[in-house]
C-alpha positions as CSV (number, residue, x, y, z in Angstrom):
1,X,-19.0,2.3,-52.4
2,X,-17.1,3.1,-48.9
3,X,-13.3,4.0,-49.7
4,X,-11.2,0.8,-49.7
5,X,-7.9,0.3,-47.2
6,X,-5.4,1.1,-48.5
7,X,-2.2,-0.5,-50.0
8,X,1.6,0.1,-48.6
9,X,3.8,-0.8,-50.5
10,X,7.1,1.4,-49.4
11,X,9.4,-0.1,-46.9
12,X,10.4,1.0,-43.6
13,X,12.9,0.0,-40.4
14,X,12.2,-1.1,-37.5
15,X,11.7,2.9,-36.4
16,X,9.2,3.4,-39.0
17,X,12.2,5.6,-41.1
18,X,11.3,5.4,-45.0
19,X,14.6,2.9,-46.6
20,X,14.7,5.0,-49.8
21,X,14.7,8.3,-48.0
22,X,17.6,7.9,-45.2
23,X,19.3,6.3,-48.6
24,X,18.7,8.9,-50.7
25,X,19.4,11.8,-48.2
26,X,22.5,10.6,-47.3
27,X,23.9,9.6,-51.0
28,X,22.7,13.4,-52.0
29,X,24.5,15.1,-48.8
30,X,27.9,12.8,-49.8
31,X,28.1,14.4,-53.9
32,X,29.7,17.5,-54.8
33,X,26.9,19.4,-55.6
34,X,24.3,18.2,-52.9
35,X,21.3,17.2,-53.7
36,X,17.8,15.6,-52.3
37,X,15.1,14.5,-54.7
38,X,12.1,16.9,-54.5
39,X,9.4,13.8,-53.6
40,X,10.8,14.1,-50.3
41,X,9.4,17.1,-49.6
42,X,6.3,16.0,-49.4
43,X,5.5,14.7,-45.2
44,X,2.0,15.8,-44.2
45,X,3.5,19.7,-43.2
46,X,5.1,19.6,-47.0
47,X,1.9,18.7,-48.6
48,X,-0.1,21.3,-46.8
49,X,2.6,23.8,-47.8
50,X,2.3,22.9,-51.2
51,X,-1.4,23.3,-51.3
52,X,-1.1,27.1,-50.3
53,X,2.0,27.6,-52.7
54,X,-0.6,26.9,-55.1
55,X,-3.2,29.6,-53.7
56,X,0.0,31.9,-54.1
57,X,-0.8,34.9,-56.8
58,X,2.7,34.8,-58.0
59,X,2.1,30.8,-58.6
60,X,0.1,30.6,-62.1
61,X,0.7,26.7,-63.1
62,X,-2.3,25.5,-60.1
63,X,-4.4,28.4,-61.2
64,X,-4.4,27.6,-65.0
65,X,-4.7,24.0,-64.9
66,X,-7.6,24.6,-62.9
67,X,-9.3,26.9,-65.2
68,X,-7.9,24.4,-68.6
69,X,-9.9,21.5,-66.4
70,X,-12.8,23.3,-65.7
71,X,-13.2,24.2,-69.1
72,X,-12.3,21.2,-70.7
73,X,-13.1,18.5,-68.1
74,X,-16.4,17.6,-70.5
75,X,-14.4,17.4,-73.5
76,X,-11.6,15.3,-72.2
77,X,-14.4,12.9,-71.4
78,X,-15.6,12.6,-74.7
79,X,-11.6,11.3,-75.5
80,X,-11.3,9.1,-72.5
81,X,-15.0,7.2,-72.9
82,X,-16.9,6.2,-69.9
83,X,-15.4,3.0,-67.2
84,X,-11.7,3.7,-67.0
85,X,-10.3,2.9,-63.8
86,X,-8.6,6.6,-62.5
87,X,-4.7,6.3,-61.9
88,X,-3.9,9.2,-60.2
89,X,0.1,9.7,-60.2
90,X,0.6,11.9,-56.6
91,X,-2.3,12.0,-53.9
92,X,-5.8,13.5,-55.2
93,X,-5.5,17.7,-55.9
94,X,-8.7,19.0,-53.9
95,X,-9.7,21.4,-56.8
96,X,-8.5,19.6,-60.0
97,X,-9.3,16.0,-59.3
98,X,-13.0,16.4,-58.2
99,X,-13.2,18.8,-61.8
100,X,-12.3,15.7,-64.0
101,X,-13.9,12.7,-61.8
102,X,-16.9,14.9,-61.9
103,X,-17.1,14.7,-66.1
104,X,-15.8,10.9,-66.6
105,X,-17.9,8.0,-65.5
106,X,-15.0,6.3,-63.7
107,X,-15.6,2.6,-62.9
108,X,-12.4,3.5,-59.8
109,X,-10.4,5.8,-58.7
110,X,-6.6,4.9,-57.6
111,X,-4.2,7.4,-56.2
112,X,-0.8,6.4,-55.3
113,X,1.1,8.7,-52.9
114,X,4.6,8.5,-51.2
115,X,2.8,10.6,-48.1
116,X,0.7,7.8,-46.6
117,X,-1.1,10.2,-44.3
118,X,-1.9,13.3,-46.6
119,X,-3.0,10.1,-49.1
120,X,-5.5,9.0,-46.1
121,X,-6.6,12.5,-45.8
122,X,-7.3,13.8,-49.4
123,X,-9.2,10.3,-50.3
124,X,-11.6,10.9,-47.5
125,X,-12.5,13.7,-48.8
126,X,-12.4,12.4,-52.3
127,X,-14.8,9.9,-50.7
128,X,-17.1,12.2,-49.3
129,X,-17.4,14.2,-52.6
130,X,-18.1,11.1,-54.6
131,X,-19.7,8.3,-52.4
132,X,-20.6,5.8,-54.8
133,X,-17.3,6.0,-56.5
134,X,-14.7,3.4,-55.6
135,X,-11.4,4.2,-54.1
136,X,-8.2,2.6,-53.7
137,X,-5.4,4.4,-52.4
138,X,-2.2,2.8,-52.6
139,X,0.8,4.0,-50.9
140,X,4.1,3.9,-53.1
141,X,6.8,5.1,-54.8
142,X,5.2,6.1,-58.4
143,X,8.6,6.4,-59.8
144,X,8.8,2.4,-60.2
145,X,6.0,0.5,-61.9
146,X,3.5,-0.1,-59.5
147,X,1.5,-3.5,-59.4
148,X,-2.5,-2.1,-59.4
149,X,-5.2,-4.4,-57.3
150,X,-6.7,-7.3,-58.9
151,X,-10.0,-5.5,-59.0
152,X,-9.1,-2.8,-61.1
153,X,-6.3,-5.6,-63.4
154,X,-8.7,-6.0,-66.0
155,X,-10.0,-2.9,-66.7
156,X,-9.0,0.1,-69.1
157,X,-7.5,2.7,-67.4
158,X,-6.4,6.7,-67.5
159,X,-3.5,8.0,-65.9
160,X,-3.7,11.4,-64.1
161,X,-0.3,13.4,-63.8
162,X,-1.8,17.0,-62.9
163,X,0.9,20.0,-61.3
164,X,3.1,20.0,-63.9
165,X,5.3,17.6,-61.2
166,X,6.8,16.2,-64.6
167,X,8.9,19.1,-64.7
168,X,10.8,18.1,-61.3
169,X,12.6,15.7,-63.5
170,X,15.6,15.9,-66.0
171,X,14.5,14.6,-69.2
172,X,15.9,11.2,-68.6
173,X,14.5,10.5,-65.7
174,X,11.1,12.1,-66.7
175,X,11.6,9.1,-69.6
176,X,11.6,7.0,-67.2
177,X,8.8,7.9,-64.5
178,X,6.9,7.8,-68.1
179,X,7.7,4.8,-69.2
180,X,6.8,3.0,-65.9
181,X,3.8,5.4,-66.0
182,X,3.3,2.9,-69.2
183,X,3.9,0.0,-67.4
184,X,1.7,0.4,-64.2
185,X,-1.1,1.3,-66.7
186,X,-1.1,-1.4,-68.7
187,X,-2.1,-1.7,-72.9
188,X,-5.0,0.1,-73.9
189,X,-4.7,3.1,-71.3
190,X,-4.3,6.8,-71.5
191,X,-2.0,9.0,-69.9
192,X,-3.4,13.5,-69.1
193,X,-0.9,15.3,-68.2
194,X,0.3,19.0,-66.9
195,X,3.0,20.9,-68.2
196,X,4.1,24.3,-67.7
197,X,5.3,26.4,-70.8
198,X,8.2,28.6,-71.1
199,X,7.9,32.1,-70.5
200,X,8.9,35.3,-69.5
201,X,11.9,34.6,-67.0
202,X,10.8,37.0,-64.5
203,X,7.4,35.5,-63.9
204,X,8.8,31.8,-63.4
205,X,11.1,33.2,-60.5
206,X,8.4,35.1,-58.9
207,X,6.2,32.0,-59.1
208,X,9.1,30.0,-57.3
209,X,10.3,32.7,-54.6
210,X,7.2,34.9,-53.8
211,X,6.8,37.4,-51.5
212,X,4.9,36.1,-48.7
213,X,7.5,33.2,-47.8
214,X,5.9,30.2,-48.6
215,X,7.7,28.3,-51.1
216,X,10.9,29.3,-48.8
217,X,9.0,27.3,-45.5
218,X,8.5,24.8,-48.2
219,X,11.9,24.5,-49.4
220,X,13.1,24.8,-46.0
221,X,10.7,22.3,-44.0
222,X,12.6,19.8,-45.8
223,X,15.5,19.9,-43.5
224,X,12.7,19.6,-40.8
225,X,11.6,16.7,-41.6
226,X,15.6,15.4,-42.2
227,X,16.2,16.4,-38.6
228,X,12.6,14.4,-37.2
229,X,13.0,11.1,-39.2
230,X,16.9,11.0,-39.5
231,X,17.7,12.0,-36.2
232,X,19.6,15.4,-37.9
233,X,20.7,18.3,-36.2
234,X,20.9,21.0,-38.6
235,X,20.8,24.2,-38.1
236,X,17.6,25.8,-39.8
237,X,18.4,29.6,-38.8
238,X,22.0,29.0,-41.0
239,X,20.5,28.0,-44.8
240,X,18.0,30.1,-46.9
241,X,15.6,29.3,-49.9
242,X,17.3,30.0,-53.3
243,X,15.6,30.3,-56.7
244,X,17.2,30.5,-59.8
245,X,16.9,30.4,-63.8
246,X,19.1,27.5,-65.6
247,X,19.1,28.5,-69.3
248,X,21.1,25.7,-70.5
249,X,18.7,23.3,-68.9
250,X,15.2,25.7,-69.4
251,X,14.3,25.3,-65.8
252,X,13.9,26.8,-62.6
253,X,16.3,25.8,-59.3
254,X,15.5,25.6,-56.3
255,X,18.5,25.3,-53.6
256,X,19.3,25.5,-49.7
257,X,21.9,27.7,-49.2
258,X,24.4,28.3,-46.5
259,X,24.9,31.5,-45.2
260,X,27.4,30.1,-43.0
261,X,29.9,27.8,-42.8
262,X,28.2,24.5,-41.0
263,X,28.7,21.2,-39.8
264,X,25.6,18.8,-38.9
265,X,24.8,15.0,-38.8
266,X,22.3,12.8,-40.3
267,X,21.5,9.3,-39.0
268,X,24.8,9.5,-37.9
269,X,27.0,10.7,-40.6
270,X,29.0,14.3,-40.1
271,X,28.1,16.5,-43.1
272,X,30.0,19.9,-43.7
273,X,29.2,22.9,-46.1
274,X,31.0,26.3,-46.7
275,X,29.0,29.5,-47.1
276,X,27.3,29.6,-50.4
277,X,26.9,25.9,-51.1
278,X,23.8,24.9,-51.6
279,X,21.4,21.8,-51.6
280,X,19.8,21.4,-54.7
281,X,16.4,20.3,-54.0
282,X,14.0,20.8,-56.9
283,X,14.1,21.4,-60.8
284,X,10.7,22.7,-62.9
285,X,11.9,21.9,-66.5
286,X,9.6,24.6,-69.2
287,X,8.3,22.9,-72.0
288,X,7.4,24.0,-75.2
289,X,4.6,22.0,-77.0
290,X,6.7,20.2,-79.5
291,X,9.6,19.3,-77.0
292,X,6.4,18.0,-74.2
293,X,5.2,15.8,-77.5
294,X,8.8,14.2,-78.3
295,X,9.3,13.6,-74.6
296,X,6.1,11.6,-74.5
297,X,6.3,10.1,-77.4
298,X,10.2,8.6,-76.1
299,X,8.3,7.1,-73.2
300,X,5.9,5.0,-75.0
301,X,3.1,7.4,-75.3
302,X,1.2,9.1,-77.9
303,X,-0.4,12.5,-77.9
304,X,-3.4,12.8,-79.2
305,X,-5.0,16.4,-78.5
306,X,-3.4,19.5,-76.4
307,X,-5.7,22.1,-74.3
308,X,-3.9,25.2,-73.6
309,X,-4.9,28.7,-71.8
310,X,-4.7,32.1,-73.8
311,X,-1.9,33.2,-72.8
312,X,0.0,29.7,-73.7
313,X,1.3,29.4,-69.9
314,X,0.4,25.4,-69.5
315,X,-1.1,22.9,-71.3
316,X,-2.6,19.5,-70.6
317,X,-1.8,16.8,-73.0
318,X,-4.1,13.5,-73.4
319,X,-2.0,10.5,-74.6
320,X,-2.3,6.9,-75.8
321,X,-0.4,3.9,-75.1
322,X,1.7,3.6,-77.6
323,X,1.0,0.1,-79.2
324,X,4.0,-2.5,-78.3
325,X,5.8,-3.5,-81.7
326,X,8.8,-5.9,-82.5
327,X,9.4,-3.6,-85.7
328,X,9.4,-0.8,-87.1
């Protein structure tokens, strides 16, 4: 079936500026400790970054999934049984989402994406690789629950939460984004899921600052994107990509740093910083496989079986709906 229009559901103004994102960058430039939500990095130019951060040799999560999906793609079918609907939680990976709609016999396939246009771009391709298979992309906000199509209402469904992305969030908040994961799925669905493992400390800063530059024009393209859609003026030769271990929290940092006093504006509103402070713009929380179950288990869902690569670097977690009760 031909790939169906899709669905927007995020709000704009009257310039075609994203509400939530002038909000949210100008409520993280205002705190003490500055800080922007990483799904904001994510415009078409962020995406594309991101897919070669992922080629990257220091950057082992994209590489491992891969390999846990290719190996266990057939086996995770067995789990998931054939007709779910395909809820995919970011817009459609081009290695890892073909490697597990290739093994299920998917009755749809729904990605929901903040980045309208890299959305429209991966589900072509997505369409192209699987023709008969029907597609829905909706673009949204997957932190809320999202209201699926009508045509996909009564059917059982699977969530797909690849990149280890649930690390971006502090554990509250990663409660959250899970439990409206519940919501948005419905009773009777499943949730698989990518985390990264804790490790040697070394390796998860090289995987986050490597040497060719990337995840730095990453990091960095933010403010780009800030200065296009927010009508900003800040000065991109005057900050520098930062990454750093957090032992307290078990989680990589990643900040923009001043290396000079500055003074900018954002839709408006004068913004200064001193040398050395920094942005904070991302967070990749390490799991290990008992603290991954307890976190999924607070958010409504319950694991039932773990795939994980020799070396215990990642692991990807299938999960029931936990069944609603009124008591224990």
């Amino acid at each position: 079936m031909a790939m169906q229009a899709d669905l927007k559901l995020v709000e704009h103004d009257e310039d075609g500026v994203d509400l939530a994102f002038r909000a949210e960058v100008l409520r993280g430039l205002s705190e003490q400790q500055k800080a922007i939500p990483a799904r904001w990095f994510y415009d078409m130019a962020g995406s594309e970054l991101f897919e070669e951060v992922t080629r990257l040799p220091e950057y082992y999560p994209s590489r491992v999934e891969t390999r846990l999906l290719e190996s266990h793609a057939g086996k995770i079918a067995e789990f998931v049984g054939p007709g779910r609907v395909v809820v995919e939680f970011g817009s459609g990976s081009s290695v890892k989402t073909p490697l597990l709609l290739r093994e299920l016999d998917a009755s749809a396939y729904v990605p929901l994406d903040i980045s309208g246009e890299f959305l429209r771009r991966s589900c072509s391709e997505l369409s192209a690789k699987f023709p008969e298979l029907t597609i829905i992309p909706i673009e949204a906000n997957f932190m809320r629950s999202v209201h699926l199509p009508g045509s996909v209402e009564d059917l059982a469904r699977i969530g797909f939460f690849p990149g280890s992305t649930i690390g971006n969030l502090v554990p509250h908040t990663a409660i959250d984004l899970l439990r409206s994961m519940r919501d948005t799925l419905g009773d009777r669905s499943q949730l698989l899921i990518g985390i990264d493992r804790y490790k040697n400390v070394d390796r998860l800063i090289a995987a986050y600052d490597d040497t060719q530059g990337i995840t730095a024009s990453f990091n960095l393209n933010l403010l780009t994107r800030i200065n296009r859609e927010l009508g900003g003026n800040i000065p991109l030769d005057r900050f520098r990509h930062v990454a750093r271990w957090n032992p307290l929290w078990s989680r990589i940092e990643m900040h923009l740093e001043a290396t000079d006093d500055v003074a900018f504006t954002v839709s408006g509103k004068d913004v200064q910083m001193r040398e050395g402070e920094t942005i904070h713009t991302e967070n990749s929380h390490k799991y290990t496989p008992d603290q991954a179950s307890l976190l999924l288990k607070a958010s409504g869902w319950t694991p039932i079986h773990l795939w994980t690569d020799a070396a215990d670097d990642f692991m990807l977690i299938l999960a029931d709906a936990t069944e609603h009760r009124s008591a224990p």
